[in-house]
C-alpha positions as CSV (number, residue, x, y, z in Angstrom):
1,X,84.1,87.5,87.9
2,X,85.1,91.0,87.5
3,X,88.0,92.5,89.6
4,X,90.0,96.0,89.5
5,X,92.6,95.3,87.4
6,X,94.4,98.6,87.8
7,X,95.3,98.3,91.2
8,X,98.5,97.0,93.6
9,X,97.5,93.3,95.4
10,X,99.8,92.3,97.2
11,X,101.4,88.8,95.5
12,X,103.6,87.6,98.4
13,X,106.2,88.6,101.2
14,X,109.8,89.0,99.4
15,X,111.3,86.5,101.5
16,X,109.5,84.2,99.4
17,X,111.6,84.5,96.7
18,X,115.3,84.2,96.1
19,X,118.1,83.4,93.6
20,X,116.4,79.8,93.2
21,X,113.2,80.4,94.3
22,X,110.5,80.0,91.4
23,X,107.0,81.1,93.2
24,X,104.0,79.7,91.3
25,X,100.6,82.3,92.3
26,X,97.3,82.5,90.7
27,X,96.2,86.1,91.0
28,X,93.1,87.1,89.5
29,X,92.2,83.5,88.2
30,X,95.8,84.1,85.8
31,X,98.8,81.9,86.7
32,X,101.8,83.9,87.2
33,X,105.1,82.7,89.0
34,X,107.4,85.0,90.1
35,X,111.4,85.0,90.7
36,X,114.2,87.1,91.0
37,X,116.9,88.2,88.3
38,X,120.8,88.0,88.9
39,X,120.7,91.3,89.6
40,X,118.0,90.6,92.9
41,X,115.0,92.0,91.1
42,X,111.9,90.6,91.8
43,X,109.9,90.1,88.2
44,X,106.7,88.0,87.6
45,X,105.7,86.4,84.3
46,X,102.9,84.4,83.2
47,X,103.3,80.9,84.8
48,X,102.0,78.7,81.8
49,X,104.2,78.2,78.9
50,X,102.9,78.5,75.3
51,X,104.2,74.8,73.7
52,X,102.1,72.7,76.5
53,X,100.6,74.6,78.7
54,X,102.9,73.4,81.8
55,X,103.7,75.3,84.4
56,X,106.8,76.9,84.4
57,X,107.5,77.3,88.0
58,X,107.6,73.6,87.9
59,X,110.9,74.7,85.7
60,X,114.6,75.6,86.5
61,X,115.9,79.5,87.4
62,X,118.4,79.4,84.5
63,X,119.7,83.2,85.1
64,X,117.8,85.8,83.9
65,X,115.0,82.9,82.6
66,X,112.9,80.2,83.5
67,X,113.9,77.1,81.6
68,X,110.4,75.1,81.5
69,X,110.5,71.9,83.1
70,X,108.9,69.9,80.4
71,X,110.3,70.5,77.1
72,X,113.3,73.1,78.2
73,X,111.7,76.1,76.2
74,X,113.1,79.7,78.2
75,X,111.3,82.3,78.9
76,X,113.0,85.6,80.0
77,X,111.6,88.3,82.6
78,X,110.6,90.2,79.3
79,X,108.1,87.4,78.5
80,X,109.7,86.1,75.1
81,X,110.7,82.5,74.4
82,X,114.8,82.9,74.9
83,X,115.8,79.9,73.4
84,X,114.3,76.8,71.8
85,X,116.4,73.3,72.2
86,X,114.1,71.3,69.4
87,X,114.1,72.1,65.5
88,X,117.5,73.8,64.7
89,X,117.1,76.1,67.8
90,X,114.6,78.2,65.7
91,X,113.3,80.8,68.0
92,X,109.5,80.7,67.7
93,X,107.6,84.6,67.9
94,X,105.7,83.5,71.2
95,X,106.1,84.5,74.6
96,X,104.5,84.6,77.8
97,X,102.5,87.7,79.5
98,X,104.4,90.0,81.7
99,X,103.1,92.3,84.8
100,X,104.9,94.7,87.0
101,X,106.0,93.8,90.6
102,X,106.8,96.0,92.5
103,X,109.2,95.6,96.2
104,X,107.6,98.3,98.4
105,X,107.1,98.4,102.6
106,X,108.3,94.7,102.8
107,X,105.7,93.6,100.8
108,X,105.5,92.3,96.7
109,X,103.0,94.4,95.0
110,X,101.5,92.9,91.3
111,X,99.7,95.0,88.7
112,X,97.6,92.9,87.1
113,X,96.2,95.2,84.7
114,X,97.8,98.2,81.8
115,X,101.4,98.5,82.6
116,X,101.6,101.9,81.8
117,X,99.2,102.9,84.6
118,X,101.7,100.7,87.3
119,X,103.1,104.0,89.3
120,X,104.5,102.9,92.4
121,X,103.5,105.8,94.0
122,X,100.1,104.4,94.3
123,X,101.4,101.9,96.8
124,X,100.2,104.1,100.0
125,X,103.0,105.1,102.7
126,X,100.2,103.9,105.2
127,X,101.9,100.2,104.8
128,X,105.4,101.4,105.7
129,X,105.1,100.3,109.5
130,X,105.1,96.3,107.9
131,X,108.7,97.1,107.3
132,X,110.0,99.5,110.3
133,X,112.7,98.2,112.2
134,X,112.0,99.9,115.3
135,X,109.1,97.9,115.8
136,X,108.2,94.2,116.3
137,X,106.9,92.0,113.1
138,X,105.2,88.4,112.9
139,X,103.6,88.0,109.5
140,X,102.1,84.7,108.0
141,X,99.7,84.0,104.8
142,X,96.3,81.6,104.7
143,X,95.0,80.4,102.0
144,X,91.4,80.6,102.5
145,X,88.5,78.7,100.5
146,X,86.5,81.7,99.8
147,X,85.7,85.3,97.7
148,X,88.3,88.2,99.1
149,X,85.7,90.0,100.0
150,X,84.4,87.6,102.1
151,X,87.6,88.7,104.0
152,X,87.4,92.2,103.4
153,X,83.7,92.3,104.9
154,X,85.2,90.4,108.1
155,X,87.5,92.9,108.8
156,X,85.6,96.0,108.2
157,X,82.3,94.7,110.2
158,X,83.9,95.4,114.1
159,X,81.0,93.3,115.5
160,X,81.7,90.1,114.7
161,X,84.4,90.2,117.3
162,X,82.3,90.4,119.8
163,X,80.6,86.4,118.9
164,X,83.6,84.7,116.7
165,X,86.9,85.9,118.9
166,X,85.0,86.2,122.0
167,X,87.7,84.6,124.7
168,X,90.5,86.1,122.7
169,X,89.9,89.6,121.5
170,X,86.5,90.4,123.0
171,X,85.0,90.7,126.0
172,X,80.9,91.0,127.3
173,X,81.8,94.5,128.7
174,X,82.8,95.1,124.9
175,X,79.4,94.2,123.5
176,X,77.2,96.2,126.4
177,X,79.4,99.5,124.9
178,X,79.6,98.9,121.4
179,X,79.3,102.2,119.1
180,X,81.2,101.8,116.1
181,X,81.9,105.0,113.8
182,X,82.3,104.6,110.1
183,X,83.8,107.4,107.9
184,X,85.2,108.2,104.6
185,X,88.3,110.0,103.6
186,X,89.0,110.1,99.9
187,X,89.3,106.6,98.7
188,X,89.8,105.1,102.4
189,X,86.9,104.0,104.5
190,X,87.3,104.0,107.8
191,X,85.6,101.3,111.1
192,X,86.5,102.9,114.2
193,X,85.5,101.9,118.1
194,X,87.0,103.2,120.8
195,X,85.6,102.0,124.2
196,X,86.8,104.3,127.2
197,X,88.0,102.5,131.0
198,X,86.9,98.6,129.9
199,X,88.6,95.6,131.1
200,X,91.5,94.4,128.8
201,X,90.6,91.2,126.3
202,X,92.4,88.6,127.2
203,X,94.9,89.0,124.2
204,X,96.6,91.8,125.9
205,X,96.4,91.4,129.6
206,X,100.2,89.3,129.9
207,X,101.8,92.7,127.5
208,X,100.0,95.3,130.1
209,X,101.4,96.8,133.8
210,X,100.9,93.8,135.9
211,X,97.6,94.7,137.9
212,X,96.5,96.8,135.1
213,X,92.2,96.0,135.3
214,X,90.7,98.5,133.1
215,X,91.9,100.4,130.2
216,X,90.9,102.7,127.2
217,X,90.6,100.1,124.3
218,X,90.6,100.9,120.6
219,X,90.0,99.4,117.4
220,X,90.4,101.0,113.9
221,X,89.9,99.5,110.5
222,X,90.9,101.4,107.2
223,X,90.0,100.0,103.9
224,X,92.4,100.3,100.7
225,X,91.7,99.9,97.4
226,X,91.2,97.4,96.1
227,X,91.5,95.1,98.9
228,X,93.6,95.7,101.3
229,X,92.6,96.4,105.3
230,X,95.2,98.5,108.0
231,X,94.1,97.3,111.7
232,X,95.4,99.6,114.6
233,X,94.1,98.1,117.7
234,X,95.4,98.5,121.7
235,X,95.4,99.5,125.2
236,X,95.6,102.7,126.6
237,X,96.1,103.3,130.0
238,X,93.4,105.4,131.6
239,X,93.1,109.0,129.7
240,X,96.8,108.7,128.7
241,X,97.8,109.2,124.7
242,X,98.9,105.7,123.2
243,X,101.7,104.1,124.5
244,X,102.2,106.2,127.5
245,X,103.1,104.8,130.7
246,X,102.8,100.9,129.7
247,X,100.0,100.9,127.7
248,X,100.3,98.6,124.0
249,X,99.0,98.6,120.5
250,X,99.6,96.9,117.1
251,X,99.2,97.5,113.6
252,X,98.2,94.8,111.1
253,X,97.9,94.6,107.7
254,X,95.5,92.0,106.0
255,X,96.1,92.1,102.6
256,X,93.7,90.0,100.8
257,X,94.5,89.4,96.6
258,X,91.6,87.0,94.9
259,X,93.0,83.9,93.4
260,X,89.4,83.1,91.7
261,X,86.4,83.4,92.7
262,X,86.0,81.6,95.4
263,X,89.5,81.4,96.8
264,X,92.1,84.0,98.2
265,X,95.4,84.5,99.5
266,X,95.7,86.3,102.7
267,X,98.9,87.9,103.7
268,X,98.9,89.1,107.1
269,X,101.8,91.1,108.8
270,X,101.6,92.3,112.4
271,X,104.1,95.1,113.9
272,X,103.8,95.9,117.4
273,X,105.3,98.9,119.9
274,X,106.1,96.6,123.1
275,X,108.4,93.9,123.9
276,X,110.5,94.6,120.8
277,X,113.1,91.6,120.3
278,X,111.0,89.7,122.6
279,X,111.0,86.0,120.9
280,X,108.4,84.7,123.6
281,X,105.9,87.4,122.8
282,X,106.8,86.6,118.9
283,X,105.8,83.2,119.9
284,X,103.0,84.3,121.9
285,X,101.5,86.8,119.1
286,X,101.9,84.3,116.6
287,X,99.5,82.0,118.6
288,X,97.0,84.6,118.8
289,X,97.2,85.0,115.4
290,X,97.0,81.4,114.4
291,X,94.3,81.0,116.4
292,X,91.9,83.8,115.1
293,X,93.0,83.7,111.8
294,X,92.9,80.4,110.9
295,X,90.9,78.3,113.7
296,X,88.5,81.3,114.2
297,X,87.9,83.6,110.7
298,X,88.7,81.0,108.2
299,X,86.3,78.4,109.0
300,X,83.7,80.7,109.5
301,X,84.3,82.7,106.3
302,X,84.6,79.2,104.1
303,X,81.4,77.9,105.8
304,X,80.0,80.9,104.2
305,X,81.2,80.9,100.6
306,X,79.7,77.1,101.0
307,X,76.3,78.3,101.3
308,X,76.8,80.9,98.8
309,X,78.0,78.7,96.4
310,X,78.9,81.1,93.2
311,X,76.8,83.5,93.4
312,X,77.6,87.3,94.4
313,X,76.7,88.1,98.3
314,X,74.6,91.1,97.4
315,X,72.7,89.5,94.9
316,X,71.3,87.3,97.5
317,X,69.7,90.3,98.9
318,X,71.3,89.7,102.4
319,X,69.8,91.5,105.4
320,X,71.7,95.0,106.1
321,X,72.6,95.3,109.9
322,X,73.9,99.2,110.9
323,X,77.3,97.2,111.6
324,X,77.5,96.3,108.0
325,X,77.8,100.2,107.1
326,X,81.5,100.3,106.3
327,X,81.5,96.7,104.3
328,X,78.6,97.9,102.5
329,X,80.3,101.6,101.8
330,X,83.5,99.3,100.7
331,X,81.4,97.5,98.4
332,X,80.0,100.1,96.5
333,X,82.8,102.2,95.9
334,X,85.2,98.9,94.6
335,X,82.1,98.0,92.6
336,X,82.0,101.7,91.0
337,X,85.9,101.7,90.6
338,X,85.5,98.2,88.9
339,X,82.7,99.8,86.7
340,X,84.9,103.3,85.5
341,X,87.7,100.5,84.4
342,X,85.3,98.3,82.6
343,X,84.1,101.9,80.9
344,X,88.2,102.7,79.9
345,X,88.1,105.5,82.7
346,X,91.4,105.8,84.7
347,X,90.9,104.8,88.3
348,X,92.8,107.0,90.6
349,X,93.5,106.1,94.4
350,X,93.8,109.2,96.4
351,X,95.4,109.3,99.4
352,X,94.1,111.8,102.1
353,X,97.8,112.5,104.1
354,X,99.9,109.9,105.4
355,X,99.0,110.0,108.5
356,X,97.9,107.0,109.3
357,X,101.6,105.9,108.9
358,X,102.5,106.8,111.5
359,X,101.4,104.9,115.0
């Protein structure tokens, strides 16, 4: 299938990687494995060497190199075959592809696409809360059977929290006063609900004032190219500003990066503004999550790409609900980004303000 190549996915948390750490990823249906040189960079090279096509992650970290676990051919983080051990040591003129990574907000960011368009300034400030210390982080990854935007559709369409999470992150009172509000800013699409003096989902209730019955509840969805989704959802006390006198939010980022067609990786990172250094709620928050993620989204989502088989969602000609608005909008303009690149027109992301930093 076709996917924007000229783009930051996100390719894994760096904790995943250290000085012996060789992490084998397929990103765009291309085998990469990534690692870190002496010097701590993280680099990512093709993960299928030339002589045999075996996996080099399956390898040794010899240095600067991967030494390939089947016939002991190196390959260094510039791609080129290093050293040869058979024939006289004879250096044969191959090597293995090469693509930018970049270490940015906590997260590894892969350009899968012209090197010379990789500007790191293209990695939007809006994902700097994943790595502020001042606030509390749980973060996990899924992989989940299905097309990333599969996932990107789930998060962008509010509704479906009022059915699939109901119990956990939705209430009835939710559904009776549902009014989403879907908007575009630049190259960000935007799934907004705020629902004034409700009763708190049951998520939240054990982080609020103890007695605390109703509450001004909010949830926000923002949409980044190419597939990326910033989730600012909370309590706030009655007609006070976020975070005022006890009330509690979150920010999440789901970052979803295709593995093929019918399969992603989902990195998910949740930072929170209560209970900081708080391992019970860490424990707590990671339930949630564990729950909705993978015992509530993924099995639905899977399901789905089941019946779908390999064909394209729109193609189907599925029916358009109002809810669907801002999946819809976040179709169209990834499909006409996907189109410019396919044409040899540069693809620029442009960022509105960095304000939605900041929470």
């Amino acid at each position: 299938m076709a996917y924007l190549r000229n783009a930051w996915y996100a390719a894994g948390w760096p904790d995943e990687i250290d000085e012996d750490t060789l992490l084998g990823r397929r990103i765009l249906d291309e085998p990469v494995v990534m690692y870190r040189t002496s010097d701590g960079k993280a680099v990512a090279i093709g993960d299928r060497c030339p002589h045999r096509f075996a996996p080099l992650h399956l390898g040794r970290h010899v240095g600067d190199a991967i030494q390939c676990g089947y016939h002991g051919l190196e390959f260094g983080a510039d791609g080129k075959c290093r050293l040869n051990p058979h024939g006289g040591g004879h250096l044969p003129n191959t090597s293995v592809p090469t693509y930018p990574l970049a270490e940015k907000h906590g997260i590894l960011w892969i350009w899968m696409g012209d090197a010379k368009q990789a500007d790191e300034t293209l990695i939007s400030d809006a994902f700097s809360f994943v790595a502020d210390n001042k606030r509390a982080h749980v973060k996990g990854y899924l992989h989940v059977k299905a097309n990333y935007m599969l996932l990107v559709d789930n998060l962008m369409d509010l509704s479906h929290g009022l059915y699939l999470h109901r119990g956990s992150l939705a209430t009835q009172e939710m559904q009776e006063n549902f009014e989403p509000v879907t908007r575009v800013d630049g190259d960000i699409v935007y799934s907004e609900r705020e629902q004034p003096n409700i009763a708190p989902p049951a998520l939240w209730v054990p982080s609020l004032p103890p007695g605390t019955d109703r509450v001004d509840y909010f949830s926000h969805n923002e949409w980044h190219k190419p597939s990326n989704v910033i989730h600012p959802v909370g309590c706030r006390m009655l007609g006070k500003a976020e975070g005022e006198d006890g009330g509690v939010s979150s920010r999440s980022a789901h970052l979803f990066t295709p593995e093929t067609a019918t399969t992603s990786h989902y990195f998910y990172s949740n930072s929170r503004n209560y209970k900081v250094g708080n391992p019970d709620t860490d424990a707590h928050v990671r339930g949630i999550l564990a729950r909705v993620f993978g015992s509530e989204d993924r099995p639905m989502i899977e399901a789905q790409q089941l019946l779908i088989g390999e064909a394209d969602l729109m193609a189907l000609r599925p029916l358009i609900l109002p809810s669907d608005k801002a999946a819809v909008l976040v179709r169209r303009k990834l499909t006409q980004m996907i189109a410019q690149e396919e044409q040899g027109e540069e693809v620029m992301v442009r960022h509105p303000s960095n304000a939605s930093a900041s929470a």
